[in-house]
C-alpha positions as CSV (number, residue, x, y, z in Angstrom):
1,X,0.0,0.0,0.0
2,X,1.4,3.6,-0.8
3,X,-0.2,6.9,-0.6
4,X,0.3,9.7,-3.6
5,X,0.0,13.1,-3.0
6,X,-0.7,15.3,-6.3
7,X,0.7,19.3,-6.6
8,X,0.5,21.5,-9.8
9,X,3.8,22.2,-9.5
10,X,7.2,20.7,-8.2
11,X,8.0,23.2,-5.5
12,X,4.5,22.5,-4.2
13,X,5.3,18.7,-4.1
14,X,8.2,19.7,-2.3
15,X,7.0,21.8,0.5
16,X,4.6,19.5,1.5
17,X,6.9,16.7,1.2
18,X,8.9,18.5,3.9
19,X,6.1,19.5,5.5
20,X,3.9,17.1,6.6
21,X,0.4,17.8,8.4
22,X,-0.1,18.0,12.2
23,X,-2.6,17.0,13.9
24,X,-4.3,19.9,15.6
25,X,-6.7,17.6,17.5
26,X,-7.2,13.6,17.2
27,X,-8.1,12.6,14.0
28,X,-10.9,9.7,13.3
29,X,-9.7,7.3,10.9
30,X,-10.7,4.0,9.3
31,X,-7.7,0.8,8.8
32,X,-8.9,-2.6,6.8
33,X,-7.5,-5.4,9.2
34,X,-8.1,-8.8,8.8
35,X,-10.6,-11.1,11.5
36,X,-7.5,-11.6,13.3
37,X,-6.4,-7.9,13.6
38,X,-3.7,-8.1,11.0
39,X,-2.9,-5.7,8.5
40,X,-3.5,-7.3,5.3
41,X,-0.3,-5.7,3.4
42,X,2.4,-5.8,6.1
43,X,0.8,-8.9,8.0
44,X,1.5,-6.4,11.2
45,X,-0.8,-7.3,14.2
46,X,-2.7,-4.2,15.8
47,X,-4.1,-5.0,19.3
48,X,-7.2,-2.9,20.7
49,X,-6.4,-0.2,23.1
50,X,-2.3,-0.1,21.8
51,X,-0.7,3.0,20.6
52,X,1.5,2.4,17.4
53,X,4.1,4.9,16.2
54,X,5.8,4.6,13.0
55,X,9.0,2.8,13.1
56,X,11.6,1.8,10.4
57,X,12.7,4.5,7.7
58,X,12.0,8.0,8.6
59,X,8.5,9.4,8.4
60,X,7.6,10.4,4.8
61,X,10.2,9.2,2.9
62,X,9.1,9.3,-0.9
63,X,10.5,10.8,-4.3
64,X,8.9,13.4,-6.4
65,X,8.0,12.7,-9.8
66,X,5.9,14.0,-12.7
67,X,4.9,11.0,-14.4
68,X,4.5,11.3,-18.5
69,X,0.8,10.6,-18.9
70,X,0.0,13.2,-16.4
71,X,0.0,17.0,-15.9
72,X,0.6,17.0,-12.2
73,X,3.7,16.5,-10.3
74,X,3.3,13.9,-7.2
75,X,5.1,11.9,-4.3
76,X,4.7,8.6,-2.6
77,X,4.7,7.9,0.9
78,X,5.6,4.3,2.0
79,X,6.7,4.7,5.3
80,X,4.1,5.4,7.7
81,X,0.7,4.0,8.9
82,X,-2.0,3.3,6.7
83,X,-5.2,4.2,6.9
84,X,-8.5,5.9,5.0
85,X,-10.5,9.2,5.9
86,X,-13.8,7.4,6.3
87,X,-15.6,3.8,6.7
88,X,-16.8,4.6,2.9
89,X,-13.4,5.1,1.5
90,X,-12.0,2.2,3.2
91,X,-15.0,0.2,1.7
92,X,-14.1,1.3,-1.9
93,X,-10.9,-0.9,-1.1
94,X,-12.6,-4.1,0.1
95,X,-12.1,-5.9,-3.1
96,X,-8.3,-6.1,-2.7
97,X,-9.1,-8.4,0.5
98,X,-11.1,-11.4,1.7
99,X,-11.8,-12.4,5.2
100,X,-11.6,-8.5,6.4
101,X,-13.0,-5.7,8.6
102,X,-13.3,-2.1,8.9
103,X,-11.6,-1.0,12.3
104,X,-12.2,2.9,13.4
105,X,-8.2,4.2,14.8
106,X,-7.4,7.4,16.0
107,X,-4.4,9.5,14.9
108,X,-3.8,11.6,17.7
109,X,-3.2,15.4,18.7
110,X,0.2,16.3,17.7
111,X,0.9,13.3,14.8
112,X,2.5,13.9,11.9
113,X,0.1,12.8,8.6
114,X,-0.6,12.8,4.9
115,X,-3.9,12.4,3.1
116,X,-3.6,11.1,0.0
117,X,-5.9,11.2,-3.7
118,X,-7.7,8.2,-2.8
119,X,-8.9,9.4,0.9
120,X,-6.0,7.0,2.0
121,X,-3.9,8.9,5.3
122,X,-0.3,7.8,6.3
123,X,0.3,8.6,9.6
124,X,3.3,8.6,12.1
125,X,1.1,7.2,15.0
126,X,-2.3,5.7,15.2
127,X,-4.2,4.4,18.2
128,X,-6.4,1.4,18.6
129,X,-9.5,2.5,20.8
């Protein structure tokens, strides 16, 4: 799973590649896990009532391109935790997965985040109410 950003122009991309959103107040968000509380891409195991923080390769990390078929310049992010901005948009994504569930996180005051094209967020902490 990756998140792309898309900006008009490179030094847009840029910026907000250096500067990544913080949360002003905890965030609702929704993460696909599997029955058994896995994520389904990184097979990591989330545990209700756990605080996760990114870990790894630094926060963010992702080159900026502007790909020939397209007008707009854009960056990945890889590194970080995955999630969507609502149930809806994490529905939309169901067919990539069998044996799944919709699980509501939290990405708390003071988290560093991305929202992607897709309603897909990348996080650097999430919480497991």
């Amino acid at each position: 799973m990756c998140l792309t950003a898309t900006f008009k122009t490179r030094d847009a991309a840029r910026k907000a590649k250096k500067n990544s959103l913080i949360a002003k107040e905890d965030i609702n968000v929704f993460k696909i896990l599997t029955r058994g509380n896995f994520a389904p891409f990184k097979s990591f195991l989330y545990e209700k009532g756990m605080h996760y923080y990114q870990e790894g390769k630094p926060f963010g990390i992702g080159k900026i391109e502007k790909p020939w078929y397209s007008s707009m310049w854009r960056f990945d992010v890889e590194q970080g935790l995955h999630s969507y901005t609502s149930k809806s948009k994490a529905e939309e994504h169901l067919s990539f997965y069998i044996n799944i569930k919709i699980v509501k996180m939290i990405i708390p005051k003071g988290a560093l985040y991305y929202i992607g094209i897709n309603g897909d967020v990348v996080s650097s902490e999430l919480i497991y109410p």
